[in-house]
C-alpha positions in Angstrom: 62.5 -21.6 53.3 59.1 -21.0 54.4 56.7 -23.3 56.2 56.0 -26.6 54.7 53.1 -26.8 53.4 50.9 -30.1 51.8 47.7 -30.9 50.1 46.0 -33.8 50.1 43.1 -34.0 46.9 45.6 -32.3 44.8 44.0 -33.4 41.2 40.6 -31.6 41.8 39.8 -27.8 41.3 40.3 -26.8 44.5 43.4 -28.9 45.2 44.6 -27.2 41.5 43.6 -23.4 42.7 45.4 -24.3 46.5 48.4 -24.9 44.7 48.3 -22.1 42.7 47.6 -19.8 45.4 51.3 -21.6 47.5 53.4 -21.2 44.3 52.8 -17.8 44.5 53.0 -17.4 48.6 56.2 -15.9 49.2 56.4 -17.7 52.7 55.5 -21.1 52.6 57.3 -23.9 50.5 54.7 -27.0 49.0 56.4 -30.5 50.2 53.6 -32.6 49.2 51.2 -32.7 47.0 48.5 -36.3 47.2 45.7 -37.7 44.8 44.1 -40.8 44.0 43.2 -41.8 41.0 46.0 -39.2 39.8 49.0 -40.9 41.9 51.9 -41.1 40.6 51.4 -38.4 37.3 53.7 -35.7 37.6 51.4 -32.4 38.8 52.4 -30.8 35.3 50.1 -33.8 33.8 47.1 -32.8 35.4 47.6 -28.9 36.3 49.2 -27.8 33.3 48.7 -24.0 34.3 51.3 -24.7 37.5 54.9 -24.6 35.7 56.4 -24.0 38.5 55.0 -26.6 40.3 55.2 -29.0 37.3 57.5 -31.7 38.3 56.0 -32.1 41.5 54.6 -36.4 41.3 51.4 -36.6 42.7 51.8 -39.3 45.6 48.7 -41.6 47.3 46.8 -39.6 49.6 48.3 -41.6 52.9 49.2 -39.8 56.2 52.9 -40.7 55.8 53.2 -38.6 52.6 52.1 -36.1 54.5 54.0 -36.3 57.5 57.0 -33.8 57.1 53.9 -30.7 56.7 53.6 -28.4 59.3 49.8 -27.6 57.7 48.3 -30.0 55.3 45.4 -28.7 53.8 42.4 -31.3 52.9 40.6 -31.0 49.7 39.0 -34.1 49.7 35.1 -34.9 49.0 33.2 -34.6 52.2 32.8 -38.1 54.5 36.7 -38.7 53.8 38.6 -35.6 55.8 38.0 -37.2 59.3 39.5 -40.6 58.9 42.5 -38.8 57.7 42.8 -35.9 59.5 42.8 -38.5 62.6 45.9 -40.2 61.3 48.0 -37.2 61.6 50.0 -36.3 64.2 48.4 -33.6 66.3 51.0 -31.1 66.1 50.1 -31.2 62.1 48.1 -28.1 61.7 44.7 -28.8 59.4 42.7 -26.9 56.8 39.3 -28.6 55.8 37.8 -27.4 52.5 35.7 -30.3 52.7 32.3 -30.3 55.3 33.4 -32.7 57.6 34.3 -30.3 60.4 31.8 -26.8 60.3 28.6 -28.7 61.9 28.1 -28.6 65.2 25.1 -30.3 65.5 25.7 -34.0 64.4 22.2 -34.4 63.7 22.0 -31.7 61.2 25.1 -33.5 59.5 23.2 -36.6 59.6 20.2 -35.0 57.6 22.2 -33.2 55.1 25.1 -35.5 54.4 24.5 -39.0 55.9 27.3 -40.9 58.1 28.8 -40.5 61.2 29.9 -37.1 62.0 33.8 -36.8 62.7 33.1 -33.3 64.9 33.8 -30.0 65.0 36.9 -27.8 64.4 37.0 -23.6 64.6 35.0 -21.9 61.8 37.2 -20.8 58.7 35.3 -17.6 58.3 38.0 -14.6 60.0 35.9 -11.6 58.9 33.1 -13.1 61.6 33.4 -11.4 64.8 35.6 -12.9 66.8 37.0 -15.7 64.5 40.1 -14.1 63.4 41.6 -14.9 66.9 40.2 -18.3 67.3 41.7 -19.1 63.8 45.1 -17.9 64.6 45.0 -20.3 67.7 43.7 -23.2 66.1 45.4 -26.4 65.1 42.2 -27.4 63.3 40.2 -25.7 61.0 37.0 -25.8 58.6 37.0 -24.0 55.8 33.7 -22.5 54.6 31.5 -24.0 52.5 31.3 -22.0 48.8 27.8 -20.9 48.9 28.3 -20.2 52.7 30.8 -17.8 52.4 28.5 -15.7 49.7 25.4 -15.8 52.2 27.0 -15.2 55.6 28.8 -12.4 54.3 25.5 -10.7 53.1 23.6 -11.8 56.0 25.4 -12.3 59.3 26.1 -8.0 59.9 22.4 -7.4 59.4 20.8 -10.5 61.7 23.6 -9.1 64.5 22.6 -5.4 64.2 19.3 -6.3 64.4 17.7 -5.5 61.2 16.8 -8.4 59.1 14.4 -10.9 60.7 15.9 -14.4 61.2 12.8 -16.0 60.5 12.4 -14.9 57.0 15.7 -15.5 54.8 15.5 -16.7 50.5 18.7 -17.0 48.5 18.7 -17.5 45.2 23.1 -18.0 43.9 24.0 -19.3 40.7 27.5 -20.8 40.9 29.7 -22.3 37.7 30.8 -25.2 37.3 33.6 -25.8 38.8 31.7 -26.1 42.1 30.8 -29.6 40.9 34.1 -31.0 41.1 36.5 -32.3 38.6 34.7 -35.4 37.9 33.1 -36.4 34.5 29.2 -36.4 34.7 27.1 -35.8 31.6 25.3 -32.4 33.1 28.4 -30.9 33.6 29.3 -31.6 29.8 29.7 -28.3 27.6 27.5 -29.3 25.3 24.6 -29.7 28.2 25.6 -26.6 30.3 26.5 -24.1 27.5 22.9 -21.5 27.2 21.2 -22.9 30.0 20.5 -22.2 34.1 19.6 -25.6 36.4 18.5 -25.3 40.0 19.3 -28.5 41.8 19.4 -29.9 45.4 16.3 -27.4 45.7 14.8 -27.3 48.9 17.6 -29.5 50.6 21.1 -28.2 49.6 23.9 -28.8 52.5 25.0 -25.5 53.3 21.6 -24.3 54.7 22.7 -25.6 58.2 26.2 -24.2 58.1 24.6 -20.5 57.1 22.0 -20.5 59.7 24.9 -21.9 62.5 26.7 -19.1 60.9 24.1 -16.1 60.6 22.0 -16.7 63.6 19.3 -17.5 60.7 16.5 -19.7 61.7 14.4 -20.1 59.0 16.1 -20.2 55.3 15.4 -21.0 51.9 18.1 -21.2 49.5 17.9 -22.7 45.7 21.4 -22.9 44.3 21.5 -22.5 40.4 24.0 -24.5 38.1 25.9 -21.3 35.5 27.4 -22.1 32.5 30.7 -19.9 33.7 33.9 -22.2 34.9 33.7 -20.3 38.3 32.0 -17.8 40.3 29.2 -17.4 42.5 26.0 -14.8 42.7 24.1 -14.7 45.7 20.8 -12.8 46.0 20.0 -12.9 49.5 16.7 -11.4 51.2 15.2 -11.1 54.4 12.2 -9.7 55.9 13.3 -6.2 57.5 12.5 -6.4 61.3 10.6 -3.2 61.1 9.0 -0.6 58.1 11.2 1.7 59.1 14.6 0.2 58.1 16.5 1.8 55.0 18.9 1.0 52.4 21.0 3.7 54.1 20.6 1.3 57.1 21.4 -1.6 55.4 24.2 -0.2 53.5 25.7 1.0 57.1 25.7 -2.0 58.9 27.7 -3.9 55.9 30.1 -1.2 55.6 30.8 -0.8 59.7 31.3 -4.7 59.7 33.3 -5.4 56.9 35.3 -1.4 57.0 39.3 -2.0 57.0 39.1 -6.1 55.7 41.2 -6.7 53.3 38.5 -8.9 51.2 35.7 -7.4 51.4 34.1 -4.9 49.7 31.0 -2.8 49.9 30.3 -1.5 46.6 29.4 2.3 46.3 25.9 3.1 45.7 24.5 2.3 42.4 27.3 -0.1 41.5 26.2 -3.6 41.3 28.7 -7.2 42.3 28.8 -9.6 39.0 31.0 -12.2 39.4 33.9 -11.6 36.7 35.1 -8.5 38.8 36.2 -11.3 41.7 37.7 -14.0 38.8 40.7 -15.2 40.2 40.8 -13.7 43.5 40.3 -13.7 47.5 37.3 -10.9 47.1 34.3 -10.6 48.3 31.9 -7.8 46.6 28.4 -6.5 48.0 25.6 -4.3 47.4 22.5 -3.3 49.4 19.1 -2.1 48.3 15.3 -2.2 49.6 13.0 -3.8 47.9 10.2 -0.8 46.4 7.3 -3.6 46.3 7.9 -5.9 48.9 10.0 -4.1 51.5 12.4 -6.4 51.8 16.4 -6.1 52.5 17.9 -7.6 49.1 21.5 -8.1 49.4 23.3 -9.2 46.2 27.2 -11.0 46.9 29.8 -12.2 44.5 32.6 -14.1 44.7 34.6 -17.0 43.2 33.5 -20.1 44.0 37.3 -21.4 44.3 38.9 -18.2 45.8 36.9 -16.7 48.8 34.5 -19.7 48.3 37.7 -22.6 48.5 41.6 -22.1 48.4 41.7 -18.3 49.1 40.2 -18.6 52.1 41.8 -21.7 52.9 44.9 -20.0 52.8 43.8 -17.0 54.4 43.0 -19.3 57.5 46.3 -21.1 56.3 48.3 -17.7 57.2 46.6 -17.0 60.7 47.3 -20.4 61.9 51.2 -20.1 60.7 51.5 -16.6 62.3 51.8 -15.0 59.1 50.7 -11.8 57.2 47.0 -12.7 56.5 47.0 -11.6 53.5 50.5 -13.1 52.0 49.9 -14.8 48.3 46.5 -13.6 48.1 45.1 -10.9 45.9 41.5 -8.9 46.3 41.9 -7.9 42.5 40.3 -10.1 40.0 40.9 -10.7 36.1 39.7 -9.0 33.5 39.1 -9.8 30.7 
């Protein structure tokens, strides 16, 4: 027997991808599994893809079901992990996939998501520098944000080594739809999605603060666009070089001396371009570098999948540190295909 493991929001995508991910972890054992509207269906009634996991009854997301856990991951909607995660005992080690916990400025949490701000746990983001080791000693952590994770990747080596200009940042990423959440709402039907691309929450989308707290940004536009894929994420990210006389070869050589020997993370060789079916169903992160012949300016394009190294891969990822485990146990950096 492994380390016992929970998961509270069990009946949603991410809670469904989480528990995926643990039934295939060879050291950690899934005790508990919560829901709400879900309670009481057995998990083979609303995951059907998790045989093994299938008679597994959803219980009422309550801190006693989740007691016996020694990490209880939260994938709840954001404004509900706080109240709960305050009801556990403190030796219970924490996963947020929910927002509550990246901000540290309460009134940037207050402008982008409303509510009182429940504070601020250790970033879930280990190929930053120095957040592998602050994750392995953490009892508490928040897990990235899926858009986050695409941008800061791209961004954060180049702001650091001092080539891309914080002041001047635009991402354009097109995410599917599973980023939504499992609830129905007429835009997300096939019928509306199906041949069409929808920006929405432009100008104002609530990861902005996170990447910038992330990045060292200061100045960041990013316009999220709704796919009509299940999952997946494409971020174009650009920035205003810091001088005429940075490269692609520059570029290219900061990502690839920040991200050389992680497991996840993959700078693409030159002329080979991320698209987002290459990271389908896994922990991966893929990027690729250019300049800009018109306008100068760095273009860096990331994929990954929205519920992998966007949710429950890297949820588990942080999972592993925490539990003193191999960081990469039950996780994979090869996607499907086809």
């Amino acid at each position: 027997m492994g380390a016992r493991v929970a998961v509270a929001g069990a009946s949603g995508y991410a809670g469904g991808e989480l528990l995926r991910l643990l039934a295939g972890h060879p050291e950690v054992e899934v005790v508990a599994a919560t829901a709400h509207s879900q309670a009481g269906a057995p998990l083979g009634a609303v995951h059907p893809n998790l045989v093994s996991l299938a008679d597994l009854v959803l219980t009422e997301t309550d801190p006693d079901a989740l007691a016996s856990a020694d990490l209880v991951f939260l994938a709840l909607p954001h404004g509900e992990s706080g109240a709960l995660a305050a009801a556990l005992a403190p030796q219970t080690k924490i996963v947020d996939l929910g927002a509550d916990h990246r901000l540290r400025d309460a009134g940037q949490w207050a402008r982008y998501y409303g509510g009182p701000h429940s504070g601020t746990w250790t970033y879930g983001l280990p190929e930053l520098p120095g957040q592998r080791a602050a994750i392995a000693a953490a009892s508490r952590v928040a897990n990235t944000g899926c858009y986050a994770v695409s941008v800061i990747l791209a961004l954060a080596p180049l702001i650091a080594a001092g080539i891309a200009d914080p002041d001047d940042v635009v991402v354009v990423a097109s995410s599917g739809t599973s980023g939504a959440g499992r609830g129905l709402k007429p835009h997300l039907l096939a019928s509306e999605v199906m041949g069409d691309l929808s920006p929405y929450k432009v100008g104002a989308h609530q990861h902005v603060p996170e990447i910038k707290q992330a990045t060292g940004a200061h100045t960041l536009s990013l316009t999220p666009v709704l796919a009509p894929m299940p999952r997946g994420i494409l971020a174009t990210v650009t920035a205003r070089p810091v001088s005429a006389g940075v490269t692609a070869a520059d570029v290219g050589a900061a990502l690839a001396e920040a991200y050389q020997g992680e497991p996840f993370v993959r700078v693409l060789p030159a002329g080979a371009w991320p698209h987002t079916a290459a990271t389908f169903g896994s922990n991966a992160a893929h990027l690729q570098a250019t300049i800009d012949v018109d306008s100068g300016r760095i273009v860096v394009v990331s994929a990954i999948d929205n519920l992998g190294k966007g949710a429950a891969g890297q949820a588990v990822q942080c999972a592993n540190l925490m539990l003193g485990l191999t960081e990469t146990a039950g996780l994979t950096a090869n996607g499907l295909a086809p």
